[in-house]
C-alpha positions as protocol buffer text, in pm:
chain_id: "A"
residue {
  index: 1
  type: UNK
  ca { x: 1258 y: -1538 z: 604 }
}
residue {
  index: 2
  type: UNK
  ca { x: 1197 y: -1177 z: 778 }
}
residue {
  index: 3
  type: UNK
  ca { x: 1242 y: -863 z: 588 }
}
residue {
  index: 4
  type: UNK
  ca { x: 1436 y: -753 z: 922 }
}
residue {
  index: 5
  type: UNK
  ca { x: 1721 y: -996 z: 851 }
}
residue {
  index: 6
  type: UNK
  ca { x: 1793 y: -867 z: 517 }
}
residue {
  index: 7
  type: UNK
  ca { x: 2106 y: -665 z: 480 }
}
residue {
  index: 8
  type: UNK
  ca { x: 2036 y: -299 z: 420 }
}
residue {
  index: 9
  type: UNK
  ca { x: 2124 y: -208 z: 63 }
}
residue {
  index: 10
  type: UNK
  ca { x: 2244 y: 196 z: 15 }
}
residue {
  index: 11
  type: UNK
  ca { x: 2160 y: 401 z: -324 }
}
residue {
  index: 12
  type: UNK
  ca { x: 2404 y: 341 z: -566 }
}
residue {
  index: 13
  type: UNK
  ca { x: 2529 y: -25 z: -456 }
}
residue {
  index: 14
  type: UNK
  ca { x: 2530 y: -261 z: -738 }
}
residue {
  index: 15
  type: UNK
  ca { x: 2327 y: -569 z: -739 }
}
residue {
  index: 16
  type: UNK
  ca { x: 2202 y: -837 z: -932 }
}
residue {
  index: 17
  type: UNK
  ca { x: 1840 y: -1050 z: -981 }
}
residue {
  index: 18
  type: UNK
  ca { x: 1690 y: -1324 z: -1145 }
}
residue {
  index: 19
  type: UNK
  ca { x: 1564 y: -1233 z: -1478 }
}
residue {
  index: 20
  type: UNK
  ca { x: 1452 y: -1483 z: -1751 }
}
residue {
  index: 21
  type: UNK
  ca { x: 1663 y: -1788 z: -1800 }
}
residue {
  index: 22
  type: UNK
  ca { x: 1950 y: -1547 z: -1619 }
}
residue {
  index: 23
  type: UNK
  ca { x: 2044 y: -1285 z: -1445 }
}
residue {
  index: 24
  type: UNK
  ca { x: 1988 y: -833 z: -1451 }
}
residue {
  index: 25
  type: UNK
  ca { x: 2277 y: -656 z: -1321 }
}
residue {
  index: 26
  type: UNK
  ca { x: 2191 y: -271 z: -1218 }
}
residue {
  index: 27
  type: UNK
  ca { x: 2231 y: -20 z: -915 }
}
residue {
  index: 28
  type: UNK
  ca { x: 1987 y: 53 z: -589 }
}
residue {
  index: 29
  type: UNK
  ca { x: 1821 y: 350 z: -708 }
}
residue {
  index: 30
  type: UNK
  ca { x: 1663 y: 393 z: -338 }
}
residue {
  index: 31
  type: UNK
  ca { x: 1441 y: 246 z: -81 }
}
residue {
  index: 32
  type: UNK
  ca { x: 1065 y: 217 z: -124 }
}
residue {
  index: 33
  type: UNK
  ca { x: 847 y: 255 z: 226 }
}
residue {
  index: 34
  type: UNK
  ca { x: 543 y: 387 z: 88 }
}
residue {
  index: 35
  type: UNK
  ca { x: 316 y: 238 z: -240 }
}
residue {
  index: 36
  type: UNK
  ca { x: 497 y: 371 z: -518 }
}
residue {
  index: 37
  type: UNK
  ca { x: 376 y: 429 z: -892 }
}
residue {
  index: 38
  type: UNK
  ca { x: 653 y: 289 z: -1107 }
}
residue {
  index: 39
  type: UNK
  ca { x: 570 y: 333 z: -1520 }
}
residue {
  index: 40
  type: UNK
  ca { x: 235 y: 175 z: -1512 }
}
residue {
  index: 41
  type: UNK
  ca { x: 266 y: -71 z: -1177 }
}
residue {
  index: 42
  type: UNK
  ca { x: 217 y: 44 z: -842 }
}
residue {
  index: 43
  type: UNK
  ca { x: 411 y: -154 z: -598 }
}
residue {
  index: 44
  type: UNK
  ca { x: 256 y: -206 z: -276 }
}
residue {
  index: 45
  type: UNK
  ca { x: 589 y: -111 z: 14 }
}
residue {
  index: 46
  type: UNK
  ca { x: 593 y: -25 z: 351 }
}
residue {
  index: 47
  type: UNK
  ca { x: 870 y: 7 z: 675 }
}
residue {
  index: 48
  type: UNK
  ca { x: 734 y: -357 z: 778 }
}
residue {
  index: 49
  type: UNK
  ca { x: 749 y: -466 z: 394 }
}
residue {
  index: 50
  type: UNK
  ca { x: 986 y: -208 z: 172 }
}
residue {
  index: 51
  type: UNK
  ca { x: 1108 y: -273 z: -180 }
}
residue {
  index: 52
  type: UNK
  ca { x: 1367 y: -130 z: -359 }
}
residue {
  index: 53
  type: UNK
  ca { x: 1414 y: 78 z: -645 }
}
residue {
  index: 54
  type: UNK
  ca { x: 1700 y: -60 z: -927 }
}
residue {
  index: 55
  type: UNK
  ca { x: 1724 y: 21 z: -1240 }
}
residue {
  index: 56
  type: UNK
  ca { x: 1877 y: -237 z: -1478 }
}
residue {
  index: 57
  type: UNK
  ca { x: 2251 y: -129 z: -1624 }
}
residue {
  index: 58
  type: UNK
  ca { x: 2175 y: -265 z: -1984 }
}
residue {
  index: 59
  type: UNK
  ca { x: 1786 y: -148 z: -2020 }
}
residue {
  index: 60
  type: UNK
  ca { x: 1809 y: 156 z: -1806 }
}
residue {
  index: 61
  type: UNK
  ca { x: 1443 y: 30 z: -1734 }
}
residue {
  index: 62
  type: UNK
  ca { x: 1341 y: 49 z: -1338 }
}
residue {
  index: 63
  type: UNK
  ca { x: 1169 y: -174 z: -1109 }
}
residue {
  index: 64
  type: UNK
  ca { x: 1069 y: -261 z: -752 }
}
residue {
  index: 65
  type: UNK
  ca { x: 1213 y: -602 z: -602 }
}
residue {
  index: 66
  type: UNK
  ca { x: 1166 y: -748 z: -225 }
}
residue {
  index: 67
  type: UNK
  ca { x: 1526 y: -701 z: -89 }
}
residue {
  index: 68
  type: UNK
  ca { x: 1544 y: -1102 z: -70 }
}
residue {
  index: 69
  type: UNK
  ca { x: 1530 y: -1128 z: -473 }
}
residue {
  index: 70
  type: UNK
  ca { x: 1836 y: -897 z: -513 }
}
residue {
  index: 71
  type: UNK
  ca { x: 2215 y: -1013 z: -428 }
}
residue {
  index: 72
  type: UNK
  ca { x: 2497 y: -723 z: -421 }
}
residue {
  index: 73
  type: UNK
  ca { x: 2717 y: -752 z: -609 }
}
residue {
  index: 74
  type: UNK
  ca { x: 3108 y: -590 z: -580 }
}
residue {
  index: 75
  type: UNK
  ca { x: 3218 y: -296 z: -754 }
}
């Protein structure tokens, strides 16, 4: 599937991933288009390939995920 058919998601829209045996439920905290240094793990992003930024409502903890692996959620 082509990064170009995935929905655009905006700062601050909530969404949800796979995590463990279930799901993480957190916020956009913004677009990644360049390699980013997260914590300890660079992730590798770019316009052809960006990532985005969430940060997980129960851990506070953030990480970078290909915009396929997240779903938005409603408010």
């Amino acid at each position: 599937m082509s990064q170009q058919s995935q929905p655009e998601l905006q700062e601050g829209e909530k969404v949800a991933w796979k995590f463990g045996a279930g799901k993480a439920v957190g916020h956009v905290d913004h677009k990644l288009t360049e390699p980013t240094k997260v914590g300890s793990r660079t992730y590798k992003a770019s316009e052809e390939n960006p990532k985005y930024l969430v940060q997980s409502d129960k851990s506070g903890g953030k990480a970078a995920h290909n915009p396929d692996k997240l779903e938005k959620l409603e408010d």
